[in-house]
DOBA-576091 format. One record per residue (C-alpha): residue in three letters; z, y negated, x. Coordinates in pm, whole numbers, plus 32768, in hexadecimal, padded with zeros to 4 digits. Example, Ala and Ser with C-alpha at 12.3 -4.5 7.8 and 13.67 -1.06 7.14 Angstrom:
ALA830C81C284CE SER82CA806A8557 
END
This chain:
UNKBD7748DC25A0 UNKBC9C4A3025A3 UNKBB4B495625B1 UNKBBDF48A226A6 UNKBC0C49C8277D UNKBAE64A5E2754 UNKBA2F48F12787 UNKBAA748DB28E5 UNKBA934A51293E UNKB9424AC22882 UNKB8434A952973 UNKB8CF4B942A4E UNKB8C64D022A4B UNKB9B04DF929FA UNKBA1D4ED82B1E UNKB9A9502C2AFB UNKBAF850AA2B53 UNKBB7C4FD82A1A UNKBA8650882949 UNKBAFA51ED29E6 UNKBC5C51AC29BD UNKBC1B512E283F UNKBB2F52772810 UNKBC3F5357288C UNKBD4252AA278D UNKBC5352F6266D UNKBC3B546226DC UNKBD9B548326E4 UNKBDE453D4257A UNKBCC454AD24F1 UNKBD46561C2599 UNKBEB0559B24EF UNKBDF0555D237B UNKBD1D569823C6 UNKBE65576D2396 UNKBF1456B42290 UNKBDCF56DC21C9 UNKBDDD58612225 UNKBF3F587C21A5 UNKBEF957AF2040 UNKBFAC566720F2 UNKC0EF57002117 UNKC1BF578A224C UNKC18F5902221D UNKC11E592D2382 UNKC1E0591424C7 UNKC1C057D1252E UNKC25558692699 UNKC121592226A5 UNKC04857B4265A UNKC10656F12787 UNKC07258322861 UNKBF27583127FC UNKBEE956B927ED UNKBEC356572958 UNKBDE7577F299E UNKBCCB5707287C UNKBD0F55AF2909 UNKBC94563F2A7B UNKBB8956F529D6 UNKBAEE55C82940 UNKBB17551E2A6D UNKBA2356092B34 UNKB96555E129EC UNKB93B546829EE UNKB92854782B67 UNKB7F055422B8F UNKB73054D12A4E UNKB78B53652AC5 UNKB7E952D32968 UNKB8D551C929AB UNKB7BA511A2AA1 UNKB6EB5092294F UNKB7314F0A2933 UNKB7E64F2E27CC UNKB7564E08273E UNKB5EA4E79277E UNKB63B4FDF26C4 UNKB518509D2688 UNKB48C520C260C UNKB49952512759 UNKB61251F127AC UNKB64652FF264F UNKB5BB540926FF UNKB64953EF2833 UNKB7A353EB2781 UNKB71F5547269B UNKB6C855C927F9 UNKB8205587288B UNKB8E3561B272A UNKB82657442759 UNKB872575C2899 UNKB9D2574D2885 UNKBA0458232755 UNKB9475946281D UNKBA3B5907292A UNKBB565906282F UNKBAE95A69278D UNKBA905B092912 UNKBC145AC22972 UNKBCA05B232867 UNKBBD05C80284E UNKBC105CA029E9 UNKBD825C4F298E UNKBD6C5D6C289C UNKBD555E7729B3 UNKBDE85DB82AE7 UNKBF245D182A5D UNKBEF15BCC2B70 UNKBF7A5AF82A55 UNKC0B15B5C2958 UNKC07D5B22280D UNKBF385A9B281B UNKBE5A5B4526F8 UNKBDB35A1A262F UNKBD205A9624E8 UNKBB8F5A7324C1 UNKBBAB59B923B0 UNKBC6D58982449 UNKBB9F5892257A UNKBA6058652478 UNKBB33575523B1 UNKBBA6569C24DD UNKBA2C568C256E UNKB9C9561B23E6 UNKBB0954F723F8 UNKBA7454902581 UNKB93B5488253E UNKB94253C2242D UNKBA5452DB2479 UNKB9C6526725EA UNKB88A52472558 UNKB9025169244A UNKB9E850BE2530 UNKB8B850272611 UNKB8204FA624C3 UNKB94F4F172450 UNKB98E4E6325BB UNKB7F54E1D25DC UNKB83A4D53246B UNKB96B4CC524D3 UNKB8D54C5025FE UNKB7934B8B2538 UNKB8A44B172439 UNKB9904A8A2532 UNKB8C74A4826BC UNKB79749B02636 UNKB7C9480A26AC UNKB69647B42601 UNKB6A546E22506 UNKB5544697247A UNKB50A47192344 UNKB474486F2308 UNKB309487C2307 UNKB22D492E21F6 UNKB0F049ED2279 UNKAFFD4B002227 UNKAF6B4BE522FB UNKADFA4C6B22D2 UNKAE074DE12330 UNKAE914EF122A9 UNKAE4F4FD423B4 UNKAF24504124E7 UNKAECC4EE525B5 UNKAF6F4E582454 UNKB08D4F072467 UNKB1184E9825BA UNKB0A14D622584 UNKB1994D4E2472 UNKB2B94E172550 UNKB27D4D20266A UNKB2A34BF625AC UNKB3DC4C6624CE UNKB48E4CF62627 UNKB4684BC926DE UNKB5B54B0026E2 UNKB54049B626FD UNKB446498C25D8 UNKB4A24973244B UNKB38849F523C1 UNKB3464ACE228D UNKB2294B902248 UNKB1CC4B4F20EA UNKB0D04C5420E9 UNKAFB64D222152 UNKAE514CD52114 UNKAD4F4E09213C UNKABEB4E7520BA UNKAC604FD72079 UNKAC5F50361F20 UNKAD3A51511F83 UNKAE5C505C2021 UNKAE634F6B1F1D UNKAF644F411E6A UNKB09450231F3F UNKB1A04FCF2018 UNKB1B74F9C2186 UNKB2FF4F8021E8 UNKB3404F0A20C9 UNKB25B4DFC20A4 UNKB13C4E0E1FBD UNKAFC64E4B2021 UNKAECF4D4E1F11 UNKAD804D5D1F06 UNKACC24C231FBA UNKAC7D4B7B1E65 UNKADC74B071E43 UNKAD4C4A0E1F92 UNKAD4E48FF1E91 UNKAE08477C1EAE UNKAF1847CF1DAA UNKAF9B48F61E4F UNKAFA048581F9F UNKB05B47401EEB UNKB14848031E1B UNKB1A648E41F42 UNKB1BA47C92031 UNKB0DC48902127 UNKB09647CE227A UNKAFC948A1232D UNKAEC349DA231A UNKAEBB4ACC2431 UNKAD9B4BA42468 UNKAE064CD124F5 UNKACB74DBB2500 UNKAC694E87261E UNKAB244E6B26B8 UNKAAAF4D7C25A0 UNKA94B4CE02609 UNKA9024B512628 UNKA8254B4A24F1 UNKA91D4C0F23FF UNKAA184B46249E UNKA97D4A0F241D UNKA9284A8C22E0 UNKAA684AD9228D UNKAB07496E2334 UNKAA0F48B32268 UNKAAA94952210E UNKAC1648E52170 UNKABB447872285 UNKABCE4695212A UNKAD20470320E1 UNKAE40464D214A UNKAEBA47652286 UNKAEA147B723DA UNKADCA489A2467 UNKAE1D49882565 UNKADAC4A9425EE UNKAE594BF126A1 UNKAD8C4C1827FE UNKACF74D872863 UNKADD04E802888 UNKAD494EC02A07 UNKADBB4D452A1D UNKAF304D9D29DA UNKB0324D6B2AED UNKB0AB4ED02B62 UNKB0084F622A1A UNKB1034E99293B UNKB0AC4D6C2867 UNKB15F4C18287B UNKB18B4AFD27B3 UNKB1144A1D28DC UNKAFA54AE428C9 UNKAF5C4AB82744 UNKAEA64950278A UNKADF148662695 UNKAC7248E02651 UNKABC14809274D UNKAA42479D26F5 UNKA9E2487B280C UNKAA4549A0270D UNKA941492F2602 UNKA80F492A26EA UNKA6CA49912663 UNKA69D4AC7271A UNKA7814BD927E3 UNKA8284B7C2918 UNKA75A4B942A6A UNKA78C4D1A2AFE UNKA7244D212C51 UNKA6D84EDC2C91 UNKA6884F8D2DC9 UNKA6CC4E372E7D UNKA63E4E492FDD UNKA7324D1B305C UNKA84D4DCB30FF UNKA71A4E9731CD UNKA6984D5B3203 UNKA7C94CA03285 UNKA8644D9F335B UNKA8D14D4E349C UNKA82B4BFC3484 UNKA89E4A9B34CC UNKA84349C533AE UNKA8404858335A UNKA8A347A831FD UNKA827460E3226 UNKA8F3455830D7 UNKA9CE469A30B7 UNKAAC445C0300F UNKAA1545722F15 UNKA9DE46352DA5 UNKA8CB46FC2E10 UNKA93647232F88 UNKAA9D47592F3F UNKAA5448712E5D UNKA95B49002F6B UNKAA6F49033074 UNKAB7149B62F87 UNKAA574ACF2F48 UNKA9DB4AD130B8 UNKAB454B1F3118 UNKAB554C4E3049 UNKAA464CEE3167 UNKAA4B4D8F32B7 UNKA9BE4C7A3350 UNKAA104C0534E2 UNKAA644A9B3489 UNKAA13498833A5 UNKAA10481133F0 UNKAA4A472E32BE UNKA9D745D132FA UNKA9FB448B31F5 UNKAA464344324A UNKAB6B43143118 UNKAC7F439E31C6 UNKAD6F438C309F UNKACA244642FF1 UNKAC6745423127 UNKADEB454C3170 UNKAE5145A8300C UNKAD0B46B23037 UNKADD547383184 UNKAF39474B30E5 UNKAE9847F92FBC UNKADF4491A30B7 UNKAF314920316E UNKAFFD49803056 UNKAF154A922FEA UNKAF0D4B313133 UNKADF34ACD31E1 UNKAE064A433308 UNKACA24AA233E4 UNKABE9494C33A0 UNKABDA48183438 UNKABEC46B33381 UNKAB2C45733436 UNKAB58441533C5 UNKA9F243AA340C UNKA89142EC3377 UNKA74D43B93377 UNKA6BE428033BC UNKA758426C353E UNKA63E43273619 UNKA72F434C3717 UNKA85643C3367A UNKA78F44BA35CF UNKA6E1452336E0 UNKA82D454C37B4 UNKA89646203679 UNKA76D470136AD UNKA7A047523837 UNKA901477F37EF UNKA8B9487D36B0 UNKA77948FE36B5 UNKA74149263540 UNKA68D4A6934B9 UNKA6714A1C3349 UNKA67D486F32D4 UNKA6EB483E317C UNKA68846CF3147 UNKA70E4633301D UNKA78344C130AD UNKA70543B92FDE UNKA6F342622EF9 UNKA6C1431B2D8B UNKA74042032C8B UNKA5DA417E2BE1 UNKA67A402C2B61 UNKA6FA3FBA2CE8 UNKA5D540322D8C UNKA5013F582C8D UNKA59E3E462D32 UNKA5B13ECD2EAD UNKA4A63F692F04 UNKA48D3F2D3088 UNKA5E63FD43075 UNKA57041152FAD UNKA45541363076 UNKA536410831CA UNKA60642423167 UNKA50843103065 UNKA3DB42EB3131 UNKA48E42663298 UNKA572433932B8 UNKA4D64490323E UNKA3B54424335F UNKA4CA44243459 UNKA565459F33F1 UNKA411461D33B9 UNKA37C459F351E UNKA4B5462735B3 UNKA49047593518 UNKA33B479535BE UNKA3D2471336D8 UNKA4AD4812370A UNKA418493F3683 UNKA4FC494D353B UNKA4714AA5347D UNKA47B4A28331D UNKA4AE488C327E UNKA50648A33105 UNKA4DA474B305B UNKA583471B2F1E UNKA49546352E5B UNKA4AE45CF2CD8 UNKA3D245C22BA0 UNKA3AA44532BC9 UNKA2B844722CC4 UNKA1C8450B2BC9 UNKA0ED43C82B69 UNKA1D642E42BCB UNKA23C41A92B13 UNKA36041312BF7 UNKA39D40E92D4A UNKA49942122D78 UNKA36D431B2CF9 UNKA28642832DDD UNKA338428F2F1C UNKA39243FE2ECD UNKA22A443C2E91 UNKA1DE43A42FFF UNKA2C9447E30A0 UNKA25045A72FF5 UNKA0EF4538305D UNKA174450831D7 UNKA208466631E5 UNKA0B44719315E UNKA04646443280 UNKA13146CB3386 UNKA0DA48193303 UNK9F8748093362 UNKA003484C34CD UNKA07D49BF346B UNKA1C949BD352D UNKA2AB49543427 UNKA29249E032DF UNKA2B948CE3220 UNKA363492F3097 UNKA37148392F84 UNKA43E48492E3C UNKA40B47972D05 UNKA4FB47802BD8 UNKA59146802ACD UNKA6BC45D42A86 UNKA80246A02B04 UNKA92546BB29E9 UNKAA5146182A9B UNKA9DB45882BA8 UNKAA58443C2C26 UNKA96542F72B71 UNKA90944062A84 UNKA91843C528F5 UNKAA3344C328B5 UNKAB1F4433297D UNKAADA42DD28F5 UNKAADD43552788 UNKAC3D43FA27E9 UNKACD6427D286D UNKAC4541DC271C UNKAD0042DC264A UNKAE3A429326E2 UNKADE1411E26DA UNKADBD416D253D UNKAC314121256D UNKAB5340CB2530 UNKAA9241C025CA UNKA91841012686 UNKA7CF41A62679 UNKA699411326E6 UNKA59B419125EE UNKA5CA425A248F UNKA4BD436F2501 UNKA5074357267A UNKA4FF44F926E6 UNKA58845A827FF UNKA5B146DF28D4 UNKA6E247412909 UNKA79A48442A02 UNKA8BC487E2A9A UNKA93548472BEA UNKA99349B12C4F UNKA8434A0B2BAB UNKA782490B2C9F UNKA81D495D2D9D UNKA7CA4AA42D7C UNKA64A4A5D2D44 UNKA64549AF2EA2 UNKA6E94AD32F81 UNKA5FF4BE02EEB UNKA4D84AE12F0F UNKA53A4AC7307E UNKA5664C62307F UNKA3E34CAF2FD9 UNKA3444B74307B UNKA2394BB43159 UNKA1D64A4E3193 UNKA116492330D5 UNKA1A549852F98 UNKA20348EC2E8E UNKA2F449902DAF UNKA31E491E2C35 UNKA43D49DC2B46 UNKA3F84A3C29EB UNKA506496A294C UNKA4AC499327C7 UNKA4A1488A26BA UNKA4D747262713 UNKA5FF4696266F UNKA610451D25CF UNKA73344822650 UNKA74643D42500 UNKA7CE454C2481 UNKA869458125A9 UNKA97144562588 UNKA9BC44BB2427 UNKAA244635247E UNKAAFA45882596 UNKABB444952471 UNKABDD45E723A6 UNKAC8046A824B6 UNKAD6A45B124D4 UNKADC645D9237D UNKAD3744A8232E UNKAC2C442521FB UNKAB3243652237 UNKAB10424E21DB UNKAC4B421D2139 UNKAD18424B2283 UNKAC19420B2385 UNKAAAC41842383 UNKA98C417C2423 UNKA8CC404E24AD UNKA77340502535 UNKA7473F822656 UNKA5CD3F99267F UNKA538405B27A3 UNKA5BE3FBB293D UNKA4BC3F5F2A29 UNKA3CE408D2A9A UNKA47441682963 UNKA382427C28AF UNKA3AA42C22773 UNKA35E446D27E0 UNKA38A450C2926 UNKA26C45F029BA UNKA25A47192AC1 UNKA0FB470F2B06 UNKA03845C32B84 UNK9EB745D42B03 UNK9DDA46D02B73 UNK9F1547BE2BEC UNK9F23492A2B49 UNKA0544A552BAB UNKA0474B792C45 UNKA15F4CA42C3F UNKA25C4D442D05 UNKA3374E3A2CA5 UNKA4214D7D2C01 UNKA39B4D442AA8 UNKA4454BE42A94 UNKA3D24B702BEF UNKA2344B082C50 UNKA1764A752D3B UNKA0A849492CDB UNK9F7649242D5A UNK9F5347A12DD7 UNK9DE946EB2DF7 UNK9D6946EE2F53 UNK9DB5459F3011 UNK9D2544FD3156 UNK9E4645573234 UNK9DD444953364 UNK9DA64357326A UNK9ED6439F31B3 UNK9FA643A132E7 UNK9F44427533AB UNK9F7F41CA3240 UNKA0E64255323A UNKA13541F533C6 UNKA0AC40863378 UNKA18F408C3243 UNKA2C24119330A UNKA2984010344D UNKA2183EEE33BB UNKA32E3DDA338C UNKA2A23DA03206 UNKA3D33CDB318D UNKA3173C653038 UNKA32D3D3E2EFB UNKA1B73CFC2EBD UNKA1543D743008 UNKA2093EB43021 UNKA1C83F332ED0 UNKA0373ECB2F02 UNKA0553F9C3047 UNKA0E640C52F5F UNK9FD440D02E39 UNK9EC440DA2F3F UNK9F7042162FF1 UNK9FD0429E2E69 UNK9E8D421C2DA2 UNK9F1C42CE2C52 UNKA08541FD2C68 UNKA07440FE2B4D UNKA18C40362B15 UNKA252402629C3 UNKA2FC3F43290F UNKA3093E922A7F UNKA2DE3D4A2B07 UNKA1D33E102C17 UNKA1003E4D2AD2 UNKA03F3CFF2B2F UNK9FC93DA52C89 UNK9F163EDC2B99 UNK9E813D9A2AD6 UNK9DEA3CFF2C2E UNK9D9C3E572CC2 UNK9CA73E952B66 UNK9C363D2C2B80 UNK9BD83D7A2CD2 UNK9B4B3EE52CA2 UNK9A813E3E2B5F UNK99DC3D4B2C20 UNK999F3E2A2D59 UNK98DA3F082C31 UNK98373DD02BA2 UNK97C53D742D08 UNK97543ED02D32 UNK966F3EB42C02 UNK95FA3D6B2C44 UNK959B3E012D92 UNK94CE3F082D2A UNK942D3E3D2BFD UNK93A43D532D28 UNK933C3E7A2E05 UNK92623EFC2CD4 
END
């Protein structure tokens, strides 16, 4: 019948007045006990002289609890804090008490009341202690009795000892909806080892082992260290990732809602948190300089890369900003999304880079100081297949914005380009390569400055392997890779994001900018992590099948094409690459025939392509037969050549 009651009324608060009226009661019960314990426990006292002096303490406690504010803590969230608060308000009182009762002394304003010190110094004791106690006792009741959850209690360890440890342990046990119990602390510190925090015991991080995680049924490991860096991070996952837990991981403390942690914020480790190197810091940024009072345009800004660029863009002083992509699910959820975190000075259009004339109504309307341009086909195995389609929007479409942009005087065009058009061995490489080609072209004119940026694969964004390596976990695998040594760079999307705005900010035109992004990493490594995360073995949960590398699939990724070297700036993970020197009156009338010419056979486009791109050499492709006719012909141009001159002599 209690349980009951406290079932259907637990979730809500107690009043504060409740709490008052409940304090006051204690402080009455305790000044009663304060002079029975005076007086031995017997009656030698006038009790008269008690009735008197009662209601007075009562009204002096009440000014007490009224300015300290004690009966405002939520009871069931009682804390060190809510302790002192109620010391602060006993003291209080009790100061009071003695003040009257000394006035009293030589102004008479009250008969008969003279309250001996000691039972003023007993009854604060008895109050102190006794409301103290009583919010522990109703905090306990309250996890005994309210909790309506009714899955087991879960078993973890946290890693950190420290002060991060230690509310990561207080946030967990105080919240009401979770069981959990915190089996123990783990630490590195000799001097920790082996005492007590808050009771629970702090072990060394040998005892990491199978059988204890076993025999103390522990489900999960938190890792609660305070600026902790990405490669001790992953040192120390890689010790505990083959036993049978989860690992999570308690986010900076600058990350914390209002400065507390909550349960919501201590997340999974995500493969993003065991990259090779430290996370991108972008100092002395020249962007929000470089954006002020400027109208700027986002083409795909609903896509992974775009998206992320709007949701950064909107953080500056900028006049307005014109997202355009042609999914407008994707751009509506984008809008609601901005909305909601209160920003409201941008524009969304439904619309194809491809339509001249929409665009070009777009431009008169605007009149776009900065173009962000990240609209395009990026999935290698499609564009394999379609590749008068990728080179409609890749190379098409970035013509159309770029021309535009000169059209109109735009100040600065950044292009965001990929590390697939370094050699490229796929259609989607190549036509990135043309458009980067076109835009050195365009540059040539010296009214545009015309920025490139090149980077790898993007953790997280949508086609990438992450994502897909996330749905074949939940499927229960197996988990698909194309090659057993296939490598990859890998960055994030707030990190890329980041590298194109201060591109556009340092750019002074025809650059190419390339980012430092450390080791390659084999995807083959990378899906296992992702199965150990999950708490997961492999193989004996989930395994891994190689599928042999798609159409136009490398087994590395490069920055730099063949005869390209770097130059810095002064940011020590961003350079300049130096590109070879190309005919740009050639290379351009190639690229317009290649944009205009209704080429409707495979064969013929891609031809067009590794004429305009001479070092794009298809892979694993069925355009590798085109590099097999273009050496037959280039051998038997230089046999002809020979021949020639053998005649001549």
């Amino acid at each position: 019948m209690i349980k009951d009651y406290f079932l259907r009324t637990g979730k809500r608060y107690a009043s504060k007045w409740t709490v008052l009226f409940i304090d006051l009661s204690i402080v009455s019960v305790s000044f009663i006990l304060a002079y029975f314990i005076r007086f031995n426990l017997s009656f030698n006292f006038e009790v008269q002289m008690l009735w008197t002096q009662l209601p007075i303490v009562v009204l002096l406690f009440l000014i007490g609890f009224l300015i300290v504010g004690s009966y405002k803590g939520v009871v069931r969230h009682t804390g060190i804090k809510d302790v002192y608060a109620i010391f602060n308000a006993v003291c209080l009182a009790s100061i009071g008490a003695i003040a009257v009762v000394m006035a009293n002394r030589y102004f008479d304003f009250v008969d008969r009341f003279t309250i001996p010190l000691s039972i003023i110094i007993i009854n604060s004791l008895l109050t102190f202690l006794s409301l103290a106690a009583s919010r522990f006792v109703f905090k306990i009741a309250y996890e005994s009795f309210m909790n309506t959850n009714n899955a087991p209690t879960k078993n973890l360890l946290i890693y950190g000892a420290g002060e991060s440890g230690i509310i990561t342990y207080n946030t967990l046990t105080n919240h009401s909806k979770m069981k959990v119990k915190v089996v123990g602390f783990v630490d590195n510190s000799q001097h920790k080892v082996g005492k007590q925090i808050n009771g629970v015991k702090v072990y060394n991080k040998s005892i990491l082992t199978e059988d204890f995680v076993k025999f103390n049924n522990i489900s999960e490991v938190i890792f609660s260290i305070q600026s902790i860096r990405p490669k001790q991070l992953r040192t120390l996952v890689n010790e505990i990732v083959d036993l049978p837990v989860k690992v999570k991981i308690v986010p900076p403390v600058e990350d914390w809602i209002n400065g507390e942690l909550k349960v919501s914020q201590i997340k999974r480790v995500q493969i993003e948190d065991l990259l090779d190197r430290p996370p991108i810091e972008i100092k002395n940024s020249k962007v929000s300089m470089d954006f002020e009072d400027k109208v700027i345009m986002v083409t795909g800004g609903a896509g992974s890369i775009g998206s992320e660029l709007v949701r950064q863009i909107c953080k500056y002083n900028y006049r307005a900003l014109i997202v355009i992509d042609q999914a407008e699910s994707a751009l509506y959820d984008l809008q609601q999304e901005l909305k909601q975190a209160g920003f409201f000075n941008f524009v969304p259009i439904v619309g194809d880079i491809r339509d001249k004339n929409k665009m070009r109504t777009l431009f008169e309307e605007y009149r776009p100081n900065r173009i962000f341009h990240a609209a395009a086909y990026k999935h290698v195995p499609l564009m394999e297949h379609n590749p008068y389609e990728a080179v409609k929007i890749n190379v098409a479409g970035t013509k159309t914005i770029a021309d535009l942009a000169l059209e109109y005087e735009v100040e600065k065009f950044v292009f965001v380009s990929t590390d697939k058009a370094v050699n490229p061995t796929n259609i989607m490489g190549a036509t990135k390569r043309i458009a980067e080609m076109y835009i050195s072209c365009r540059q040539q004119e010296d009214r545009t400055k015309f920025i490139t940026t090149r980077f790898g694969n993007v953790l997280g964004s949508n086609g990438s392997v992450i994502p897909l390596f996330k749905k074949q976990i939940e499927k229960g695998g197996p988990l698909t890779v194309t090659h057993k040594d296939i490598t990859r760079y890998f960055m994030t999307i707030p990190e890329a994001s980041q590298l194109v705005l201060e591109a556009g900010a340092m750019g002074k035109g025809g650059e190419i900018f390339i980012f430092d992004m450390g080791e390659s990493v084999k995807i083959m490594d990378l899906a296992k992590n992702m199965i150990r995360l999950s708490g997961l073995h492999y193989p004996d949960d989930i395994d891994i099948k190689i599928t042999g590398l798609r159409p136009g699939e490398k087994l590395y990724e490069e920055l730099l094409a063949n005869g390209e070297n770097t130059l810095p700036t002064y940011h020590d993970k961003i350079m300049i690459s130096k590109v070879r020197e190309i005919d740009y009156t050639q290379t351009r009338t190639m690229i317009d025939e290649l944009c205009i010419s209704n080429l409707f056979f495979k064969d013929n486009v891609v031809h067009l392509m590794k004429s305009i791109v001479p070092e794009y050499i298809s892979n694993n492709s069925d355009f590798c037969i085109l590099d097999q006719q273009n050496q037959k012909q280039k051998n038997l141009k230089k046999e002809t050549q020979i021949r020639f001159s053998q005649l001549n002599n």
